[in-house]
mmCIF file as gemmi writes it, N, C-alpha and C atoms, coordinates in Angstrom:
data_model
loop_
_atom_site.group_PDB
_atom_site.id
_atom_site.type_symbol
_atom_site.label_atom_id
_atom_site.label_alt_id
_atom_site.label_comp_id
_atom_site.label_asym_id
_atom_site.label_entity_id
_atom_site.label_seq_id
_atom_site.pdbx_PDB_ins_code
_atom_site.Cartn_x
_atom_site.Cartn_y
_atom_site.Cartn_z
_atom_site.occupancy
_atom_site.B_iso_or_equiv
_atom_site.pdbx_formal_charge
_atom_site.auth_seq_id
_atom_site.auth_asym_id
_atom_site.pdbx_PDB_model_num
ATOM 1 N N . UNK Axp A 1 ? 16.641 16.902 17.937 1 0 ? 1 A 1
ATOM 2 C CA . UNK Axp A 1 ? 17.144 15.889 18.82 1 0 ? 1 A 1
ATOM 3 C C . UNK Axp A 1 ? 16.296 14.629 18.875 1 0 ? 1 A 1
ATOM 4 N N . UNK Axp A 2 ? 15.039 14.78 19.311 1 0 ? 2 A 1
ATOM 5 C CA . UNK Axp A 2 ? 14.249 13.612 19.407 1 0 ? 2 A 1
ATOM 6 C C . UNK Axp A 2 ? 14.126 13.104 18.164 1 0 ? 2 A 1
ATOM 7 N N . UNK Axp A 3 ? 14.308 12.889 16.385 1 0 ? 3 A 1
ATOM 8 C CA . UNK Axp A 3 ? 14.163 12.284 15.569 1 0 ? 3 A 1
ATOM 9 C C . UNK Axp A 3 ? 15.527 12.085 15.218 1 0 ? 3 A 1
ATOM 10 N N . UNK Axp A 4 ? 16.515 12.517 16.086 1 0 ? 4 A 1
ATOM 11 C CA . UNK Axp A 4 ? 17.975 11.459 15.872 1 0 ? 4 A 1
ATOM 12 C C . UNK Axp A 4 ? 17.967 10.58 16.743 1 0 ? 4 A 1
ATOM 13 N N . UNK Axp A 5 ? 17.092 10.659 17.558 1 0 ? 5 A 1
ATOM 14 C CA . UNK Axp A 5 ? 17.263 9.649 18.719 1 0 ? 5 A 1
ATOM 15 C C . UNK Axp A 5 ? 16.443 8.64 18.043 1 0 ? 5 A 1
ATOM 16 N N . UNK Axp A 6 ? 15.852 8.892 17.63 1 0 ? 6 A 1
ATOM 17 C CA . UNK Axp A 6 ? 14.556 7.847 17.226 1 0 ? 6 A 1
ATOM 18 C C . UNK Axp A 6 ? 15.522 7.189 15.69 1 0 ? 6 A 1
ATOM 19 N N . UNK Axp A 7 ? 16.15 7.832 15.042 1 0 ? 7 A 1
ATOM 20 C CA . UNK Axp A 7 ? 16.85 7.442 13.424 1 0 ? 7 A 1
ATOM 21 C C . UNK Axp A 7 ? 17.884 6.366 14.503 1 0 ? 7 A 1
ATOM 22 N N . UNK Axp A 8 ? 18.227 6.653 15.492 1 0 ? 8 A 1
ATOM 23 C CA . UNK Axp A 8 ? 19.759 6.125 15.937 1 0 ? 8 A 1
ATOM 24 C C . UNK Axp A 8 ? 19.367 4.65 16.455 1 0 ? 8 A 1
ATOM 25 N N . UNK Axp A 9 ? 18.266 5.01 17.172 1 0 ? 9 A 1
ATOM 26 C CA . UNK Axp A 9 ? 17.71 3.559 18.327 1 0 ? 9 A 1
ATOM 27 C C . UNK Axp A 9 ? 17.133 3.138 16.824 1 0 ? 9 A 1
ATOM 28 N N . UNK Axp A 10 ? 16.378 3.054 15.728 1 0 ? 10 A 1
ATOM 29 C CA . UNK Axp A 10 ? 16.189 2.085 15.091 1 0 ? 10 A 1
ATOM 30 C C . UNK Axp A 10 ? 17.297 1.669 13.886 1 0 ? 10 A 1
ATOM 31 N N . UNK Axp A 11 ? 18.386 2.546 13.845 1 0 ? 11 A 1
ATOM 32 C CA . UNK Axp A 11 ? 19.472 2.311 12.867 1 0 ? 11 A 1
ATOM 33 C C . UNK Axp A 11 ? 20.164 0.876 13.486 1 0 ? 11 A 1
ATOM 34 N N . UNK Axp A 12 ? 20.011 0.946 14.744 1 0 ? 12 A 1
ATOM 35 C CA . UNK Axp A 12 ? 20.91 0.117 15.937 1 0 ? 12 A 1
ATOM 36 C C . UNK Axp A 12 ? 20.171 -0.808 16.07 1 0 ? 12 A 1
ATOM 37 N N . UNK Axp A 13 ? 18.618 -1.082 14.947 1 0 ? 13 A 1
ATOM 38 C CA . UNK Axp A 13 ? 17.888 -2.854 14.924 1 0 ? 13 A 1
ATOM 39 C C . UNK Axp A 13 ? 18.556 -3.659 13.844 1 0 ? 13 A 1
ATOM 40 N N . UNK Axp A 14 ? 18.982 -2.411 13.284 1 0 ? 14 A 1
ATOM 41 C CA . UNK Axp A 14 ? 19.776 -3.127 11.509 1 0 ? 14 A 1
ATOM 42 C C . UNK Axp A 14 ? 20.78 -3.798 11.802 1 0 ? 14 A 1
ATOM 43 N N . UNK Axp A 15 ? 20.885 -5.151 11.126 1 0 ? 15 A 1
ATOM 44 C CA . UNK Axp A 15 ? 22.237 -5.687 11.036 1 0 ? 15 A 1
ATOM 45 C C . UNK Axp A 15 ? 23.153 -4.751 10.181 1 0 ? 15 A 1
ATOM 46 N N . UNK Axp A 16 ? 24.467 -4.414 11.285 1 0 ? 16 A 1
ATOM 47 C CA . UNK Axp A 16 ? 25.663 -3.81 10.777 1 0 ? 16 A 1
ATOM 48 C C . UNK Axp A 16 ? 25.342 -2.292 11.681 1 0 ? 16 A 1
ATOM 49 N N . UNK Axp A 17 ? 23.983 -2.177 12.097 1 0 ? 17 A 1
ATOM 50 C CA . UNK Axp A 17 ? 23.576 -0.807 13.142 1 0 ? 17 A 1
ATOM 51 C C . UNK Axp A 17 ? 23.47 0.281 11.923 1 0 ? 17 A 1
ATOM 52 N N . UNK Axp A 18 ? 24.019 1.322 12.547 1 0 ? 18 A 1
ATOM 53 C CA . UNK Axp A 18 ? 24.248 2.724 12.174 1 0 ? 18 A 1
ATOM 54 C C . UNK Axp A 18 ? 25.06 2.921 10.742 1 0 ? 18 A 1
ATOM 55 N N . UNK Axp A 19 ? 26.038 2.314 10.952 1 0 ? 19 A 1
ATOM 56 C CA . UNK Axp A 19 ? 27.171 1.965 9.685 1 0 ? 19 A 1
ATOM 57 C C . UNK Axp A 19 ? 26.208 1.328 8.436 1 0 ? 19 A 1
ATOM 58 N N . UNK Axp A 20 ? 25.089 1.161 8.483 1 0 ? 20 A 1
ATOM 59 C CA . UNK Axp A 20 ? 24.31 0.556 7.124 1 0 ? 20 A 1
ATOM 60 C C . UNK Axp A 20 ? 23.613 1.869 6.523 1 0 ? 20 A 1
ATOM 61 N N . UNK Axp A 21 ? 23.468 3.219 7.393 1 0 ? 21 A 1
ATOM 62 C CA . UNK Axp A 21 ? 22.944 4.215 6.862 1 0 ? 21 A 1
ATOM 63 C C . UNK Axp A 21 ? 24.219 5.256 6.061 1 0 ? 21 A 1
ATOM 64 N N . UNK Axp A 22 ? 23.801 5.624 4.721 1 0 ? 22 A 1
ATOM 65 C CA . UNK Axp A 22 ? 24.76 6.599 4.039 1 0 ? 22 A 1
ATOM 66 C C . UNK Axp A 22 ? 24.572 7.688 4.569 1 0 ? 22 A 1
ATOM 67 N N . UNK Axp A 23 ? 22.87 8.333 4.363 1 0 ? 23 A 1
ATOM 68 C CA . UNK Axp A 23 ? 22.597 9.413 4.507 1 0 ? 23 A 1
ATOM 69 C C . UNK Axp A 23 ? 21.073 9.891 5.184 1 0 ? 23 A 1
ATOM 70 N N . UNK Axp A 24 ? 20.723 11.317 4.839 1 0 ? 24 A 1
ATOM 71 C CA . UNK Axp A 24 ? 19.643 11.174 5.129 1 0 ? 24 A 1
ATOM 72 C C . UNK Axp A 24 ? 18.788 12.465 4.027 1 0 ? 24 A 1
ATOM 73 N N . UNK Axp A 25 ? 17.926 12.46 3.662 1 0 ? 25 A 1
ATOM 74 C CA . UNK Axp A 25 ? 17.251 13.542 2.993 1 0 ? 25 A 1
ATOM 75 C C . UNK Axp A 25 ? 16.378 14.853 3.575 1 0 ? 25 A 1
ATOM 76 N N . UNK Axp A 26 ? 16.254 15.788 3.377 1 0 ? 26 A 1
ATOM 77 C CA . UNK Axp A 26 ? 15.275 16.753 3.969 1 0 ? 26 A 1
ATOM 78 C C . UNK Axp A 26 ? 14.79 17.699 3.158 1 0 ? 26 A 1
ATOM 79 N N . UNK Axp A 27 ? 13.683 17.783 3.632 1 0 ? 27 A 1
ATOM 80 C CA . UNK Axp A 27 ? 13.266 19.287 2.458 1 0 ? 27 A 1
ATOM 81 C C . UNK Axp A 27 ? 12.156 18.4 1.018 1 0 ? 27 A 1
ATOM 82 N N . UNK Axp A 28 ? 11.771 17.261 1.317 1 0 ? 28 A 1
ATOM 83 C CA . UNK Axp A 28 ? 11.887 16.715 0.164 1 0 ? 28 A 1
ATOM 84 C C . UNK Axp A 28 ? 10.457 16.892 -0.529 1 0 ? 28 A 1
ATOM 85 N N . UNK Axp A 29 ? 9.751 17.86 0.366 1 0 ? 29 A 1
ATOM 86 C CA . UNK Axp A 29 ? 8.709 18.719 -0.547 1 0 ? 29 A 1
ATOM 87 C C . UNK Axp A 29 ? 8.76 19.825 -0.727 1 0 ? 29 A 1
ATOM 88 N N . UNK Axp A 30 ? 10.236 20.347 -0.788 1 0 ? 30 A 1
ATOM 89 C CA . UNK Axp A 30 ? 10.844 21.587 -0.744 1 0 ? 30 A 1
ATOM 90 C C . UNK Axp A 30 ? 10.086 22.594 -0.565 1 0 ? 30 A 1
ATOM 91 N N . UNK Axp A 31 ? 9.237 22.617 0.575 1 0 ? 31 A 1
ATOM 92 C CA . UNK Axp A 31 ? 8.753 23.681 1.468 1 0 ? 31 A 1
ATOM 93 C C . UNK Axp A 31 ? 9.343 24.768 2.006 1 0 ? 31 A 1
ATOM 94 N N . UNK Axp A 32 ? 10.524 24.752 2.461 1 0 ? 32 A 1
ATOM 95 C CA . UNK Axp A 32 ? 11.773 25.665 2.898 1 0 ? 32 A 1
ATOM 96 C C . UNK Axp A 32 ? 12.685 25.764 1.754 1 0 ? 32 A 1
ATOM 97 N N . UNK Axp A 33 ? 12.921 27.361 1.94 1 0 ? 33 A 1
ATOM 98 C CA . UNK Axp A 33 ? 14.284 28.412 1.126 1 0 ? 33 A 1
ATOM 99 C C . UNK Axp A 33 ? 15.736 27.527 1.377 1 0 ? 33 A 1
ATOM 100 N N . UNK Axp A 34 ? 16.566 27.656 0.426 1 0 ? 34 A 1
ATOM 101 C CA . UNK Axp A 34 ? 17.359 26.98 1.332 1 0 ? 34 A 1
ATOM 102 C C . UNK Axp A 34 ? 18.296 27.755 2.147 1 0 ? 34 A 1
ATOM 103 N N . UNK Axp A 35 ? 18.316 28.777 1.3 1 0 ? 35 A 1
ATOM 104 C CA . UNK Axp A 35 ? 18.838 30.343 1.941 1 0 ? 35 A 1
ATOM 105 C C . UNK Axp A 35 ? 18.313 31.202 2.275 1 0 ? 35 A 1
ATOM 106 N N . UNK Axp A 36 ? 17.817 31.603 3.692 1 0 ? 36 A 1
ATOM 107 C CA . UNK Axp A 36 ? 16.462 32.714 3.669 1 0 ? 36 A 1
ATOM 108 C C . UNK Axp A 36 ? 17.802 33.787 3.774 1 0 ? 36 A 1
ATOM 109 N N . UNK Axp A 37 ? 18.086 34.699 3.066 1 0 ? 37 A 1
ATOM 110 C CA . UNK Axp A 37 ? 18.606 35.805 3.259 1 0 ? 37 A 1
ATOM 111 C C . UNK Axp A 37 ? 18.244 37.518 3.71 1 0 ? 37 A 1
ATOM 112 N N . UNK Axp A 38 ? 17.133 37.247 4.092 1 0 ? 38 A 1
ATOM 113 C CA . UNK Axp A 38 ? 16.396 38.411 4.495 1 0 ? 38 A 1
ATOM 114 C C . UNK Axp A 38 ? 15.995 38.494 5.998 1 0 ? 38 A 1
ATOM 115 N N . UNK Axp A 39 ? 15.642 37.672 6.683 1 0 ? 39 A 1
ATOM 116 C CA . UNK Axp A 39 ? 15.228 37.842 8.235 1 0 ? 39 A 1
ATOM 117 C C . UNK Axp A 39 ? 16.178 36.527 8.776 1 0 ? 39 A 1
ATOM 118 N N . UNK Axp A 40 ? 16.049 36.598 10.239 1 0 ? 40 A 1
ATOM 119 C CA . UNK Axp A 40 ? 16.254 35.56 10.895 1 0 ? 40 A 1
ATOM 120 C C . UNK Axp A 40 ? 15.471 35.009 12.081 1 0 ? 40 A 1
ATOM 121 N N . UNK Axp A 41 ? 15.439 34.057 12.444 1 0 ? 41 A 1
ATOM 122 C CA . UNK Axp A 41 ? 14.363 33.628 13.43 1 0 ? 41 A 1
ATOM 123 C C . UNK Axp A 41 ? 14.238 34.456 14.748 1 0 ? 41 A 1
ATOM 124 N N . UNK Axp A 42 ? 15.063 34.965 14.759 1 0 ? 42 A 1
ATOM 125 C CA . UNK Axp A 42 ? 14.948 36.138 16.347 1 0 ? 42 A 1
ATOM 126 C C . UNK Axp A 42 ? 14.631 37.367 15.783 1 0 ? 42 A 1
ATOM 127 N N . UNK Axp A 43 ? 14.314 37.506 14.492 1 0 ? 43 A 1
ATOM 128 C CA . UNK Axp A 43 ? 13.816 39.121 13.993 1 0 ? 43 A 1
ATOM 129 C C . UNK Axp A 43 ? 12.376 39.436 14.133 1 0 ? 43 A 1
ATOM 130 N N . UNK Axp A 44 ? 11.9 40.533 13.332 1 0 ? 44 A 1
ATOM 131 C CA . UNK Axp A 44 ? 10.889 41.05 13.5 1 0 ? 44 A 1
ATOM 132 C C . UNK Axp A 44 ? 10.379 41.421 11.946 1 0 ? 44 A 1
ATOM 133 N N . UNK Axp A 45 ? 9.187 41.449 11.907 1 0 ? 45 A 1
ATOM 134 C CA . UNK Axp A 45 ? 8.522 41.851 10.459 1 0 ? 45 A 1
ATOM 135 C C . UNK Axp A 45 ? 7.293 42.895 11.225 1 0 ? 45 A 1
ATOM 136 N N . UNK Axp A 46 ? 6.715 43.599 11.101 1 0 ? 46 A 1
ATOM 137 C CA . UNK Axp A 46 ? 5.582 44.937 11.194 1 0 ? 46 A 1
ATOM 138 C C . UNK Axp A 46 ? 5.693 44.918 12.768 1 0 ? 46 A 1
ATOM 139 N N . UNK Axp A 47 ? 6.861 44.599 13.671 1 0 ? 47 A 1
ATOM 140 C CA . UNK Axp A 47 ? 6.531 44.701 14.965 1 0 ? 47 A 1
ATOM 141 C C . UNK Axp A 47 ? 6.252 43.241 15.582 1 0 ? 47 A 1
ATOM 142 N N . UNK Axp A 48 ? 6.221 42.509 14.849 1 0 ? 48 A 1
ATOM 143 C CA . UNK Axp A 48 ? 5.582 41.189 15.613 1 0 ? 48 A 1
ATOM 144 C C . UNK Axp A 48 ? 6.869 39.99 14.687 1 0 ? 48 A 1
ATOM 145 N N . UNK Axp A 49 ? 7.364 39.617 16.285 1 0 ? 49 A 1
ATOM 146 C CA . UNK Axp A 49 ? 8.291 38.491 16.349 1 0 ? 49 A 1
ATOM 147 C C . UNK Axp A 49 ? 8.152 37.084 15.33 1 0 ? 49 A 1
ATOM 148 N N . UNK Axp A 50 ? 9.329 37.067 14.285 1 0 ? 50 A 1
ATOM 149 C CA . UNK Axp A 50 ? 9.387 35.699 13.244 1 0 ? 50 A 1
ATOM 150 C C . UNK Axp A 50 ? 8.838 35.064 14.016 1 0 ? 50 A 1
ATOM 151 N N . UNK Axp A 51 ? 9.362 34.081 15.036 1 0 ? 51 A 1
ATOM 152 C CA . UNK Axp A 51 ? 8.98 33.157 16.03 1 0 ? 51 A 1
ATOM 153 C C . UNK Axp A 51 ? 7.628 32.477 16.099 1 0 ? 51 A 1
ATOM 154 N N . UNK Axp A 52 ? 6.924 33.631 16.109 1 0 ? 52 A 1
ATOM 155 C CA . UNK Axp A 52 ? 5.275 34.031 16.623 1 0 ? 52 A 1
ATOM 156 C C . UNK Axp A 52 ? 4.694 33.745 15.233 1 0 ? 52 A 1
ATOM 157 N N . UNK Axp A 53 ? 5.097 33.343 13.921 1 0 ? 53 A 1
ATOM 158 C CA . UNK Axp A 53 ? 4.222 33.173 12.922 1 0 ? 53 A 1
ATOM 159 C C . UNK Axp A 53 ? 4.293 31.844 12.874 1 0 ? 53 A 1
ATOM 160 N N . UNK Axp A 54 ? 2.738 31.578 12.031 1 0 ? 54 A 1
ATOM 161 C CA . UNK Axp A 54 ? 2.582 29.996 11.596 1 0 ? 54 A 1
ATOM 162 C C . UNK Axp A 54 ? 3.215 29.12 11.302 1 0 ? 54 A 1
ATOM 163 N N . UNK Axp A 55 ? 4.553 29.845 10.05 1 0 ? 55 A 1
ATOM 164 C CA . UNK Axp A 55 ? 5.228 29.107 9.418 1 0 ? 55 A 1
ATOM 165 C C . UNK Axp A 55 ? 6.218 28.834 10.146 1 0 ? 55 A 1
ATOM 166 N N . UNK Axp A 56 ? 6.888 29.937 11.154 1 0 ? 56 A 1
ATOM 167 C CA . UNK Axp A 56 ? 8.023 29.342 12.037 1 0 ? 56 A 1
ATOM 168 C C . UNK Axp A 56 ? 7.927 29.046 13.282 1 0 ? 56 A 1
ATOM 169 N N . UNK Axp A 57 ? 7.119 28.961 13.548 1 0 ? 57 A 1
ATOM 170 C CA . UNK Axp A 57 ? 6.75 29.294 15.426 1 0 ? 57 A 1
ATOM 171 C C . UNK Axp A 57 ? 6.983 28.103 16.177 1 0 ? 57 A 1
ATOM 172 N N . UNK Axp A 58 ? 7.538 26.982 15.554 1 0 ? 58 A 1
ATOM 173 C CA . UNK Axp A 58 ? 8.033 25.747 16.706 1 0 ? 58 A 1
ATOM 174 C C . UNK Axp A 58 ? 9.685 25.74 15.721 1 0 ? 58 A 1
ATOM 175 N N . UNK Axp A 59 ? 10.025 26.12 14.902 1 0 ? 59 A 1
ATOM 176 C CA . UNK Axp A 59 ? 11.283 25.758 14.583 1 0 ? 59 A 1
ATOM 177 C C . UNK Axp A 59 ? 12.306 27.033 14.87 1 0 ? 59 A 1
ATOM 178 N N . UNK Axp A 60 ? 13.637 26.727 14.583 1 0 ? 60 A 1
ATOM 179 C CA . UNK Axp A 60 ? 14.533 27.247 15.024 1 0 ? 60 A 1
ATOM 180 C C . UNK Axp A 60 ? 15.385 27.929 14.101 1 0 ? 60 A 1
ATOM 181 N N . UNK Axp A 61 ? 14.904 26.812 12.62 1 0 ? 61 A 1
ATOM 182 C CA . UNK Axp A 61 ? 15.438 26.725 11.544 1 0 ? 61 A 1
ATOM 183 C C . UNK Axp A 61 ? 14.703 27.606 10.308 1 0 ? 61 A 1
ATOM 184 N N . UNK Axp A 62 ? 14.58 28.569 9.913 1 0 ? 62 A 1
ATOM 185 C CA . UNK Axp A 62 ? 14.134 29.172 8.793 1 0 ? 62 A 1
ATOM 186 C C . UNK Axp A 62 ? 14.621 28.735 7.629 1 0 ? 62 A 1
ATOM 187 N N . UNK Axp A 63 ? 15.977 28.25 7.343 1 0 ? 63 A 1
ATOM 188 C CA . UNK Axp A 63 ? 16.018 27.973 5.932 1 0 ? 63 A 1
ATOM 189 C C . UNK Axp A 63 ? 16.864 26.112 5.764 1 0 ? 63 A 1
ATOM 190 N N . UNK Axp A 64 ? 16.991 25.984 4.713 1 0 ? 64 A 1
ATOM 191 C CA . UNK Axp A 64 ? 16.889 24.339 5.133 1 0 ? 64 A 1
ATOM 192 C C . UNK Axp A 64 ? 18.297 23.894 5.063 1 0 ? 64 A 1
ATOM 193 N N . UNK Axp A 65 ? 19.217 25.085 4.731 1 0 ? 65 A 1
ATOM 194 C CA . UNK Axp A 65 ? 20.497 24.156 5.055 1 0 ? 65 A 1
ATOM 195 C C . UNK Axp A 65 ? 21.008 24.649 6.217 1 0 ? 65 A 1
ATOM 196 N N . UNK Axp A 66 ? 21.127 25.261 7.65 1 0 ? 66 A 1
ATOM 197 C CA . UNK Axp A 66 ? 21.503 25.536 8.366 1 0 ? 66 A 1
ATOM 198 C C . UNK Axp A 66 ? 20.781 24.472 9.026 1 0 ? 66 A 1
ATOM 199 N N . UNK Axp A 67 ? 19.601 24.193 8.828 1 0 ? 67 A 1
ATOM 200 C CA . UNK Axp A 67 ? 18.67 23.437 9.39 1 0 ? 67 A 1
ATOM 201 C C . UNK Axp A 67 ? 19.479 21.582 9.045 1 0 ? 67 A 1
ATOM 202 N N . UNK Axp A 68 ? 19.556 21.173 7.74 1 0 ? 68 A 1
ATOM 203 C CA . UNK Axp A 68 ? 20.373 20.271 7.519 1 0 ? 68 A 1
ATOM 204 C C . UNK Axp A 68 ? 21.902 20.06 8.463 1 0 ? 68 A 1
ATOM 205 N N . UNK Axp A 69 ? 22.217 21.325 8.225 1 0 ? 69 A 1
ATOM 206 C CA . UNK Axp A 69 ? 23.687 21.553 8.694 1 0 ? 69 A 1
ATOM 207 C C . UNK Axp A 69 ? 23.603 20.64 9.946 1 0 ? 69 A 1
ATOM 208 N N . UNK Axp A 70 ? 23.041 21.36 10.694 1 0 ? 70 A 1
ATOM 209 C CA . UNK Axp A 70 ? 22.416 21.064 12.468 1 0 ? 70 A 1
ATOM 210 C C . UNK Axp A 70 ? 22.484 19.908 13.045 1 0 ? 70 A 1
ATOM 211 N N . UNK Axp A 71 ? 21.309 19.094 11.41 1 0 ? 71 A 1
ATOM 212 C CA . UNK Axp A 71 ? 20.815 18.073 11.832 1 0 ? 71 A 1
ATOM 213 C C . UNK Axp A 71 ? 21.693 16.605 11.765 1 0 ? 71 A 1
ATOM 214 N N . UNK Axp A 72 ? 22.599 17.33 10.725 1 0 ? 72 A 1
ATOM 215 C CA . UNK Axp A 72 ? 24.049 15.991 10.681 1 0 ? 72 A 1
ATOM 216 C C . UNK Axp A 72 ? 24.659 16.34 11.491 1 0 ? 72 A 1
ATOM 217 N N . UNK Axp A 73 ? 25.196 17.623 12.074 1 0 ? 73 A 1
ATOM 218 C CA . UNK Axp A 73 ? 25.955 17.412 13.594 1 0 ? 73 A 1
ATOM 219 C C . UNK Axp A 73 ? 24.909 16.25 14.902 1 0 ? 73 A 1
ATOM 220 N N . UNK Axp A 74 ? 24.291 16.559 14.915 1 0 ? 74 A 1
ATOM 221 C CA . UNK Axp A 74 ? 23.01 15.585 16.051 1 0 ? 74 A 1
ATOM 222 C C . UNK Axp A 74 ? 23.545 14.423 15.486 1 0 ? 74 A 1
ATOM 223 N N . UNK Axp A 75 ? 22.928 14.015 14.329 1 0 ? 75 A 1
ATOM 224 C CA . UNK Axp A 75 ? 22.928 12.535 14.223 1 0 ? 75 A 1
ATOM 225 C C . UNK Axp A 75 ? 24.577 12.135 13.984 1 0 ? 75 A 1
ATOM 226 N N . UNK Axp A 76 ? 25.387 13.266 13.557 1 0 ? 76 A 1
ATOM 227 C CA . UNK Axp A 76 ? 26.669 12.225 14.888 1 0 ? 76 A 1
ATOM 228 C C . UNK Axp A 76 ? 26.606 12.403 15.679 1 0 ? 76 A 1
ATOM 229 N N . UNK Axp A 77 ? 26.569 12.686 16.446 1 0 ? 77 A 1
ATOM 230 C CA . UNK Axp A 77 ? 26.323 13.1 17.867 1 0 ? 77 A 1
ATOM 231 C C . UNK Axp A 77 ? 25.997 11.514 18.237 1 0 ? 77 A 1
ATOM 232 N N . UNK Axp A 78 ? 24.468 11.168 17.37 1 0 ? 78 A 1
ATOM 233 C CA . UNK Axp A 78 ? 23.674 10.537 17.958 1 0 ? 78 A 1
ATOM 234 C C . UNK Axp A 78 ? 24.858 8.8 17.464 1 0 ? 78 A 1
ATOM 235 N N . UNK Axp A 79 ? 25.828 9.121 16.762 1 0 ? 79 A 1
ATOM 236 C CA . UNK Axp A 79 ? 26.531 7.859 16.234 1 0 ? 79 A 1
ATOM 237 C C . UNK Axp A 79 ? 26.526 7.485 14.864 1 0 ? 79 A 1
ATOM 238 N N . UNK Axp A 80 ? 25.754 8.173 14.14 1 0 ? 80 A 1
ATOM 239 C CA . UNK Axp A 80 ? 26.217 7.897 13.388 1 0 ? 80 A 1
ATOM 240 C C . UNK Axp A 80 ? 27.431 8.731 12.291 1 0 ? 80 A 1
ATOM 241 N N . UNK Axp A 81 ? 27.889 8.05 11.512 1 0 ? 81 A 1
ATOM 242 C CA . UNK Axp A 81 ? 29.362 7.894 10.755 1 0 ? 81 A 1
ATOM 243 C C . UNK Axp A 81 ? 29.098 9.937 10.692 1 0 ? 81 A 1
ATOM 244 N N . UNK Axp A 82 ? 30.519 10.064 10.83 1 0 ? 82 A 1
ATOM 245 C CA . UNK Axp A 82 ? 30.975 11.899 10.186 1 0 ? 82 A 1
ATOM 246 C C . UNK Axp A 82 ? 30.869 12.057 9.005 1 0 ? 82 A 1
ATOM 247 N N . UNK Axp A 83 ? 31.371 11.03 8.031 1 0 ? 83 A 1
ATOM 248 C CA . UNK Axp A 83 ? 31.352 11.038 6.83 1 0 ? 83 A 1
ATOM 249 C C . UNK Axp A 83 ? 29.961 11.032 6.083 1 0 ? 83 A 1
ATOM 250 N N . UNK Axp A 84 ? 28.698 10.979 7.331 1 0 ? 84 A 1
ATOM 251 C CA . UNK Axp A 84 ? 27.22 10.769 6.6 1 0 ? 84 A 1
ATOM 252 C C . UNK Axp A 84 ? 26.977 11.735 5.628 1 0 ? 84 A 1
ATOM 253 N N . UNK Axp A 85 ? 25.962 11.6 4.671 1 0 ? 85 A 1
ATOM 254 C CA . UNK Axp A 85 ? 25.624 12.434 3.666 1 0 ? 85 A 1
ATOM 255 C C . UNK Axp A 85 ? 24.438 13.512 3.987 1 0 ? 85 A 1
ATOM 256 N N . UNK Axp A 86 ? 24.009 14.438 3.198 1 0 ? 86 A 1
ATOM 257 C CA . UNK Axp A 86 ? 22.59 15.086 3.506 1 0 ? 86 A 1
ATOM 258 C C . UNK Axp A 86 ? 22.531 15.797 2.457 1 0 ? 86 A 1
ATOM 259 N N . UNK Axp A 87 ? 21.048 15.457 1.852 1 0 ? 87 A 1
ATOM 260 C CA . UNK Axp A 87 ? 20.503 16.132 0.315 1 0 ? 87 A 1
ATOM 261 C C . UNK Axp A 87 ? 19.626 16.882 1.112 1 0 ? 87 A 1
């Protein structure tokens, strides 16, 4: 939420606003699976909660297109175009 708010309020300094952005990119040190097919963020590995590890423990998102998915619903949300893109 807070980095669509922040993409939206400065899309909206551009002449033409929001409507001048196509898309947006993520993942682009492809750090994240894009399909984790094995756990999910409310599971468990040896007894101790996904959540609770390093790699996931502030996100919501384990793999990067549900996470993408998400993040183009928000940023319409936030105004910009339905038709936006996401690599």
């Amino acid at each position: 939420g807070p980095s669509a708010d922040l993409f939206g309020s400065t899309a909206d300094l551009a002449t033409g606003g929001k409507a001048t952005v196509h898309g947006f990119i993520t993942n682009t040190a492809n750090y994240s699976a894009l399909v984790e097919p094995y756990f999910t963020v409310n599971g468990t590995v040896n007894g101790q909660q996904i959540r609770s590890s390093r790699w996931v423990d502030w996100n919501f998102y384990i793999d990067e297109l549900s996470f993408a998915q998400a993040f183009r619903q928000r940023l319409i949300q936030e105004g910009f175009s339905s038709n936006i893109g996401m690599l």
